[in-house]
C-alpha positions as a Python dict, from the first residue, in 0.01 Angstrom:
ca = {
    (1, 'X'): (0, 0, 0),
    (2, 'X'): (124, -206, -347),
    (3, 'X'): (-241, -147, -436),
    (4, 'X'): (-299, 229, -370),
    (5, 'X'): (-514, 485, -607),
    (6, 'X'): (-200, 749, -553),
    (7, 'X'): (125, 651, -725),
    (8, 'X'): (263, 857, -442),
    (9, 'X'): (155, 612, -134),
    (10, 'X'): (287, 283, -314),
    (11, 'X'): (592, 132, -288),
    (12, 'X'): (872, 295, -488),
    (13, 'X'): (993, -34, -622),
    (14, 'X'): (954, -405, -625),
    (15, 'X'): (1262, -464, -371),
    (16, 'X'): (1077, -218, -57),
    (17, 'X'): (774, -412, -105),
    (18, 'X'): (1035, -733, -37),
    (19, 'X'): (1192, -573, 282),
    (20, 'X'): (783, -456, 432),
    (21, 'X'): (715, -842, 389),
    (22, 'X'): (1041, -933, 520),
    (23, 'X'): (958, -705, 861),
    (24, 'X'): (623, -787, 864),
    (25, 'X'): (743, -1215, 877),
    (26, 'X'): (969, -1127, 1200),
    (27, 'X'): (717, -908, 1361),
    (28, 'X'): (874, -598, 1311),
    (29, 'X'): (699, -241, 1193),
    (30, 'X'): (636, -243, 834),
    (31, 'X'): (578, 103, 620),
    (32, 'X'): (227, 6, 477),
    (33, 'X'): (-48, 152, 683),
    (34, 'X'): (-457, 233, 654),
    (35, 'X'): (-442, 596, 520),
    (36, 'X'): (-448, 887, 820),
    (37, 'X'): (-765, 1052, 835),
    (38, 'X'): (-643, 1387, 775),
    (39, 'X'): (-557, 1198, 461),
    (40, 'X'): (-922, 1062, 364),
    (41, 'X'): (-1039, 1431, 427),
    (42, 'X'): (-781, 1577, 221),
    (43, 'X'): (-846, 1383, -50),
    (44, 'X'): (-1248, 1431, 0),
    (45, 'X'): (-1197, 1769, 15),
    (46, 'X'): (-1047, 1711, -313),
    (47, 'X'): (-1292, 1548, -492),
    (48, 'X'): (-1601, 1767, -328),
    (49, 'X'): (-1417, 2143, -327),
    (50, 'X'): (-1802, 2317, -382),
    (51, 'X'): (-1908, 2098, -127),
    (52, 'X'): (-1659, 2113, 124),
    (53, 'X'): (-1683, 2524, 63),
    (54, 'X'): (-2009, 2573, 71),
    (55, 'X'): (-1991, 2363, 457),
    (56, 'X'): (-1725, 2596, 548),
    (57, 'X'): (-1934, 2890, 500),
    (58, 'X'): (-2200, 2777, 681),
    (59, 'X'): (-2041, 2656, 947),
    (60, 'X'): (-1840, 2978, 971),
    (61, 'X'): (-2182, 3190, 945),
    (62, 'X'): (-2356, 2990, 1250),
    (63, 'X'): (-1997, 3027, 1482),
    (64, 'X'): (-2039, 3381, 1422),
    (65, 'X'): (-2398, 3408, 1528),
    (66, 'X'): (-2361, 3163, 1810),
    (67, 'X'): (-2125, 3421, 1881),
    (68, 'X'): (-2277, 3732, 1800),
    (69, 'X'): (-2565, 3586, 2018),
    (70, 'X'): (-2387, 3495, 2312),
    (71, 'X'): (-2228, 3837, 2341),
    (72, 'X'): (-2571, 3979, 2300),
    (73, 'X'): (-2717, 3773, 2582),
    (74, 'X'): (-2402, 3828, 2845),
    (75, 'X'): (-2423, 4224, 2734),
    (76, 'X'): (-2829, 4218, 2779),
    (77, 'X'): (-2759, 4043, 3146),
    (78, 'X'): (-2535, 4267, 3199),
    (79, 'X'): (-2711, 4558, 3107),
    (80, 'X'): (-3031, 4441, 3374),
    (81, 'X'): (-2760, 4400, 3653),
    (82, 'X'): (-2653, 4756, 3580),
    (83, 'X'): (-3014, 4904, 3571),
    (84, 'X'): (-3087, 4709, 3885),
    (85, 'X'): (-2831, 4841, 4077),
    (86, 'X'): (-2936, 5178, 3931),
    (87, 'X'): (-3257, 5122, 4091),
    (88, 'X'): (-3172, 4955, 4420),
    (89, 'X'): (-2941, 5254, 4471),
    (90, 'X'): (-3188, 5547, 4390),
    (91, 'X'): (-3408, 5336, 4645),
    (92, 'X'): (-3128, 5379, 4903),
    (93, 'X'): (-3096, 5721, 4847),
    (94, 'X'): (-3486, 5791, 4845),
    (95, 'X'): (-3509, 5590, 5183),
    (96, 'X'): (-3220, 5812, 5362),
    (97, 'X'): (-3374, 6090, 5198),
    (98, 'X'): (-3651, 6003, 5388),
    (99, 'X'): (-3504, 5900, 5724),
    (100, 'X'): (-3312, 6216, 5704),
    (101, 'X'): (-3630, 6443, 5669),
    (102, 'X'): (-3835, 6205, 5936),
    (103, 'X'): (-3551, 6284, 6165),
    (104, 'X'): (-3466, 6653, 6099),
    (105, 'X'): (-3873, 6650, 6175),
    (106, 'X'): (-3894, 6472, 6487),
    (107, 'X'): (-3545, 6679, 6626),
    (108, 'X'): (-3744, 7024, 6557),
    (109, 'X'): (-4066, 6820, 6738),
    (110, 'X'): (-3830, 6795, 7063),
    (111, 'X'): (-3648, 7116, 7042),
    (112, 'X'): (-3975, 7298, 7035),
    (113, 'X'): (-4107, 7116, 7296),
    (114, 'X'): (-3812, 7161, 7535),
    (115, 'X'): (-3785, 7575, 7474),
    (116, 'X'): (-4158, 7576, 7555),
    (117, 'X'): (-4085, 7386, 7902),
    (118, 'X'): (-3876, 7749, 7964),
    (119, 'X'): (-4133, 7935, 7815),
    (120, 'X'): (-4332, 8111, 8102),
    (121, 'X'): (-4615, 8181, 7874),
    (122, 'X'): (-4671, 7798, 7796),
    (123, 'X'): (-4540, 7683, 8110),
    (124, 'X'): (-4648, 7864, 8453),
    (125, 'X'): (-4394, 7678, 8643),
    (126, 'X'): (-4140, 7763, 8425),
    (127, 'X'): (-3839, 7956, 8651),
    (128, 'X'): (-3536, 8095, 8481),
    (129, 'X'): (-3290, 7804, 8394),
    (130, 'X'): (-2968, 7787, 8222),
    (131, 'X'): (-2895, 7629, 7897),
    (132, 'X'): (-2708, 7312, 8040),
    (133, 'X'): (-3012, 7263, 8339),
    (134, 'X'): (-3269, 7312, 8038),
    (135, 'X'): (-3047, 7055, 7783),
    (136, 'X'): (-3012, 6794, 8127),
    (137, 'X'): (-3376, 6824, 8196),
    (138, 'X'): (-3516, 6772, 7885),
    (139, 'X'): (-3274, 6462, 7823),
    (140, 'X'): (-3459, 6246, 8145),
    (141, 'X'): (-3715, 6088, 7886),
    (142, 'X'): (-3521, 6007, 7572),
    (143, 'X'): (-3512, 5650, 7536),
    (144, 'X'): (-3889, 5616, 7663),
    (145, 'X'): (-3949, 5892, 7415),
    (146, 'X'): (-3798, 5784, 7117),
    (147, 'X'): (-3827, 5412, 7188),
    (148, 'X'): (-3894, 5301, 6828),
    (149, 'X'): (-3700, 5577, 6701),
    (150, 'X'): (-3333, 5502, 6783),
    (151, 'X'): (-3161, 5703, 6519),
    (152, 'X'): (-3386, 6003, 6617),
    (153, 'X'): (-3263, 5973, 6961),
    (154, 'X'): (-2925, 5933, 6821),
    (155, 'X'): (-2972, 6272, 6671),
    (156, 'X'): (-3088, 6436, 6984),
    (157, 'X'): (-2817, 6300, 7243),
    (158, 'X'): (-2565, 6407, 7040),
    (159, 'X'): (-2659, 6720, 6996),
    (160, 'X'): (-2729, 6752, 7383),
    (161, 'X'): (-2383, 6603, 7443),
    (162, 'X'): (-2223, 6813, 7213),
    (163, 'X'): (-2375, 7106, 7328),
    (164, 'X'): (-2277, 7034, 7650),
    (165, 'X'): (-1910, 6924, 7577),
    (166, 'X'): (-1911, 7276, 7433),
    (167, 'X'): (-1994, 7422, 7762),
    (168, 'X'): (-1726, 7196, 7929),
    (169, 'X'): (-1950, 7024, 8117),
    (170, 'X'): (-1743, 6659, 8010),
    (171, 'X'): (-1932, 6449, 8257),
    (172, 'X'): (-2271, 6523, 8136),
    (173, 'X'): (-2219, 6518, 7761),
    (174, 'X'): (-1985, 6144, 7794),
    (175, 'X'): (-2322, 5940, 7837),
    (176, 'X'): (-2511, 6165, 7536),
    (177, 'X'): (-2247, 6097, 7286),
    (178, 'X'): (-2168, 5737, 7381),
    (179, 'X'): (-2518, 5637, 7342),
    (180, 'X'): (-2589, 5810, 7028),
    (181, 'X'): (-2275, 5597, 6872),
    (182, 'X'): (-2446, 5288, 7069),
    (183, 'X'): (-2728, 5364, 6906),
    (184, 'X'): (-2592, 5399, 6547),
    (185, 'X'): (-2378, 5160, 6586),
    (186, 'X'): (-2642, 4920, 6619),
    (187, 'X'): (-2829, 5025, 6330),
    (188, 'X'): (-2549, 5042, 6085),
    (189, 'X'): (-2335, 4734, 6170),
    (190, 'X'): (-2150, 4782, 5860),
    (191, 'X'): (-2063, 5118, 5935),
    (192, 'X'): (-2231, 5495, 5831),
    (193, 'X'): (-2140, 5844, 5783),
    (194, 'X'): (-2389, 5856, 6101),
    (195, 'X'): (-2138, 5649, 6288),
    (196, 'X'): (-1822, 5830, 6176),
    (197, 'X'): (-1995, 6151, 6297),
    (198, 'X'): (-2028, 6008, 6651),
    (199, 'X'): (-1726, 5877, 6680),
    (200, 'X'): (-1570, 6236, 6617),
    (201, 'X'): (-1759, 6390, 6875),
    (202, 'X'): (-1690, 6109, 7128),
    (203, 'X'): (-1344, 6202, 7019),
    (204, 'X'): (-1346, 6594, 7048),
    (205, 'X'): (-1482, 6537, 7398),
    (206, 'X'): (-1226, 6322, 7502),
    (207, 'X'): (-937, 6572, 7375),
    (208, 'X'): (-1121, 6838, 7542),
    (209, 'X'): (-1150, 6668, 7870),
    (210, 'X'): (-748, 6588, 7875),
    (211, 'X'): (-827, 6220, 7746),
    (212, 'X'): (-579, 6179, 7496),
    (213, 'X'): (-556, 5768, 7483),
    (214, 'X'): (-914, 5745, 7454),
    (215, 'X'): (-944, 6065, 7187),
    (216, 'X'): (-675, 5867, 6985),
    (217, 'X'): (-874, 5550, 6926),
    (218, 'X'): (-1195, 5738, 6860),
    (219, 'X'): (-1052, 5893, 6604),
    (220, 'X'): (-865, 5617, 6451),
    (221, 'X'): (-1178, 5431, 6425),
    (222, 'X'): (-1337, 5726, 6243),
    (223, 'X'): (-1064, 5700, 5974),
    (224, 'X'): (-1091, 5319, 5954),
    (225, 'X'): (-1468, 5328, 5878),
    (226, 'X'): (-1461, 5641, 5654),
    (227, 'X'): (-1171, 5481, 5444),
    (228, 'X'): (-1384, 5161, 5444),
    (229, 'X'): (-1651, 5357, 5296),
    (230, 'X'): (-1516, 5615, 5050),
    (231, 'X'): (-1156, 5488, 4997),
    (232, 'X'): (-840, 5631, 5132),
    (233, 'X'): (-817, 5965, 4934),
    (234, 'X'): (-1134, 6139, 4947),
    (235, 'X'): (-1206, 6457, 5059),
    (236, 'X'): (-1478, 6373, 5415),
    (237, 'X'): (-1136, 6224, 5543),
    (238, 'X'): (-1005, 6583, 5586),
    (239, 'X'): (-1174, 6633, 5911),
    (240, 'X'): (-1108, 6340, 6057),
    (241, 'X'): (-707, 6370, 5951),
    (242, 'X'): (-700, 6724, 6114),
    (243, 'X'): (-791, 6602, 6437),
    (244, 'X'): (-599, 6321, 6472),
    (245, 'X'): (-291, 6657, 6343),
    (246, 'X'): (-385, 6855, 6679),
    (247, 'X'): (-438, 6558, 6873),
    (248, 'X'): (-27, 6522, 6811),
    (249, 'X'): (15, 6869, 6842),
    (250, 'X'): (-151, 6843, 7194),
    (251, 'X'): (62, 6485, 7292),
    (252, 'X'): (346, 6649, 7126),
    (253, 'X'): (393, 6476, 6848),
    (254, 'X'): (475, 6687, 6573),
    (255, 'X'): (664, 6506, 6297),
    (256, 'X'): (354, 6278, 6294),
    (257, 'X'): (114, 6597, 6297),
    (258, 'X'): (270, 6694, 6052),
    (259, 'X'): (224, 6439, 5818),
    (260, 'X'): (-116, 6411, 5890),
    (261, 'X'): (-136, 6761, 5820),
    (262, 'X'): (-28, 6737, 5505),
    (263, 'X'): (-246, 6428, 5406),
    (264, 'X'): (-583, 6611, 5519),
    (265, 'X'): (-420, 6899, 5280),
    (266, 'X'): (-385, 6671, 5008),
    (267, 'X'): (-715, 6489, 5012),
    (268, 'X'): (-931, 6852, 5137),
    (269, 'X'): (-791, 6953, 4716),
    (270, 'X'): (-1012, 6742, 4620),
    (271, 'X'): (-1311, 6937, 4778),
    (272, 'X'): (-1518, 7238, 4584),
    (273, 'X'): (-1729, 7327, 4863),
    (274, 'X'): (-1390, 7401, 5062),
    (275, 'X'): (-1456, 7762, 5244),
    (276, 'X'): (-1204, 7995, 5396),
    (277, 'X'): (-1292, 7917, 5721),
    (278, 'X'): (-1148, 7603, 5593),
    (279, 'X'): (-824, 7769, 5442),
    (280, 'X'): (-829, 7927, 5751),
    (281, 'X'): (-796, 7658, 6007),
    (282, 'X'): (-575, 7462, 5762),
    (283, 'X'): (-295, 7756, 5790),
    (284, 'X'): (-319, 7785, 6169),
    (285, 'X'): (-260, 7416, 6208),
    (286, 'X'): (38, 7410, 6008),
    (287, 'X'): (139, 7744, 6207),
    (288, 'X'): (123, 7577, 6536),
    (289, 'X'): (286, 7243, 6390),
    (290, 'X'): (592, 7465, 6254),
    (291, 'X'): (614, 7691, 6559),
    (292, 'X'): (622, 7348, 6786),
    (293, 'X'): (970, 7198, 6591),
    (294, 'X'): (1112, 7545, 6620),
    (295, 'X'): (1081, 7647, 6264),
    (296, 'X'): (919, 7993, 6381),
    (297, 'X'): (996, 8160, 6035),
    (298, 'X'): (779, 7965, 5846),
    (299, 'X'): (504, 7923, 6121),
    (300, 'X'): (556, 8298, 6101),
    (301, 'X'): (443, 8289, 5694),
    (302, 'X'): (149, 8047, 5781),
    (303, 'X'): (-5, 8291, 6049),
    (304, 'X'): (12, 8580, 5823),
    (305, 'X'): (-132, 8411, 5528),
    (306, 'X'): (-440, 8290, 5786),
    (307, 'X'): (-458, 8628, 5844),
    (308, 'X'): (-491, 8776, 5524),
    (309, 'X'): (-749, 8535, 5445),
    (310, 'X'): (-929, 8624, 5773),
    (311, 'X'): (-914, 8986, 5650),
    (312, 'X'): (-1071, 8909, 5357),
    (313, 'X'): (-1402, 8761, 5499),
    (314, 'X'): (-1705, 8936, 5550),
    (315, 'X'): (-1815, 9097, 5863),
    (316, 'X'): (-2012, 8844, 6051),
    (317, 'X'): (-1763, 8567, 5953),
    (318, 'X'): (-1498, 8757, 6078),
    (319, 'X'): (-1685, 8772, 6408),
    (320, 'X'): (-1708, 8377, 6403),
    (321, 'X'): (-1319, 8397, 6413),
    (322, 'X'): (-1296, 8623, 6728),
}
């Protein structure tokens, strides 16, 4: 330190110099140390200020383009991750597409087939049947039928079974319907619109037949895999949300009918393609949930505005309603 270049790192005087010598004799910490290397760089910055620029630059200009290159390459992977997903989901789509048109094919295959059985012009032995012996009849040979096409018998059964529920023949359509969600179920393990559709029907059938337990956990598992597919506020939950409404209506329920009235109200806003048959059965729900807690004044104002949308329709829509 005595010896230093800068007058400003030596010892101010003669006597401090004593006292470092003095602590450095009993082994004590003395002032003079090696100079820091922040120090050394300070003072070679000093001495080399071009340099020591010029460095700077260039090591700023190659952080910037490490940079400006490493965004590039995580926005280019990016990008390919995007355009792949774009492409694996226009192959989904073109695949159901597909399915969807193989099926709506092989349906009209059986249908034709089955009216042609009743047809005494095709058939000689053909004898006057009704709709529910013709639907039961053509049903023996399904799953021999459609062996490797399990989503195409899917289709059929449960429009057998809910042609038949319609008729009120319960018994018959129960083993239609059940299969056809078997069926669909074990195609789409992670769930499907196809499944949601089943379990609805399995659900309207059990209503209909008096089954109210049952109905209620078909249709809860219709919400659960609809939600799980399209979130909790779209519009396809509207169906399912009115018939779990007059499934309380019909257990008595009607504060909770009501609010699931309401939600299907809220999410069915949502929905362009929303008809007046729509409007229509939306009013006459929250008529019969009003009229049920005794609120008959405002079930009163829900019939009448059903029915001034009714009058509004045109003719043959009108004679849907009746």
């Amino acid at each position: 330190k005595a010896m230093e270049k800068d007058p400003a790192r030596r010892y101010p005087s003669a006597s401090e110099l004593g006292q470092d010598l003095d602590r450095y004799l009993r082994d004590q910490p003395i002032l003079a140390r090696p100079p820091s290397t922040g120090y050394l760089l300070r003072k070679f910055a000093q001495r080399n200020r071009t340099l020591v620029t010029s460095a700077a630059i260039v090591l700023a200009s190659l952080l910037v383009g490490s940079g400006l290159a490493v965004w590039g390459l995580v926005q280019a992977r990016r990008d390919a991750r995007l355009a792949d997903a774009a492409r694996a989901e226009a192959e989904r789509q073109r695949t159901e597409a597909q399915r969807q048109s193989d099926n709506a094919l092989a349906v009209n295959e059986f249908l034709v087939e089955m009216l042609s059985e009743a047809n005494p012009t095709e058939n000689p032995d053909a004898r006057e049947v009704t709709v529910s012996e013709l639907l039961e009849q053509s049903a023996a040979g399904l799953d021999e039928r459609f062996a490797d096409q399990p989503l195409v018998e899917a289709t059929v059964r449960s429009a057998i079974g809910a042609a038949l529920r319609e008729m009120d023949r319960f018994a018959a359509a129960g083993p239609h319907l059940e299969q056809a969600l078997a069926l669909r179920e074990g195609t789409y393990p992670d769930g499907h619109a196809d499944v949601v559709t089943s379990l609805l029907d399995l659900g309207h059938l059990r209503r209909r037949a008096g089954d109210y337990d049952s109905a209620w956990v078909a249709y809860e598992r219709a919400l659960a895999m609809q939600e799980s597919l399209v979130g909790t506020e779209d519009a396809s939950l509207e169906p399912i949300l009115s018939a779990l409404a007059w499934l309380c209506i019909d257990r008595g329920a009607y504060d909770d009918a009501e609010q699931l009235s309401e939600r299907a109200i809220r999410v069915a806003a949502s929905n362009d393609e929303r008809t007046p048959l729509d409007e229509i059965a939306t009013h006459d729900r929250r008529a019969a949930i009003l009229r049920f807690q005794g609120k008959a004044k405002e079930a009163t104002a829900e019939y009448r505005e059903s029915l001034r949308v009714a009058r509004e329709l045109p003719p043959e829509q009108r004679a849907v309603l009746a």
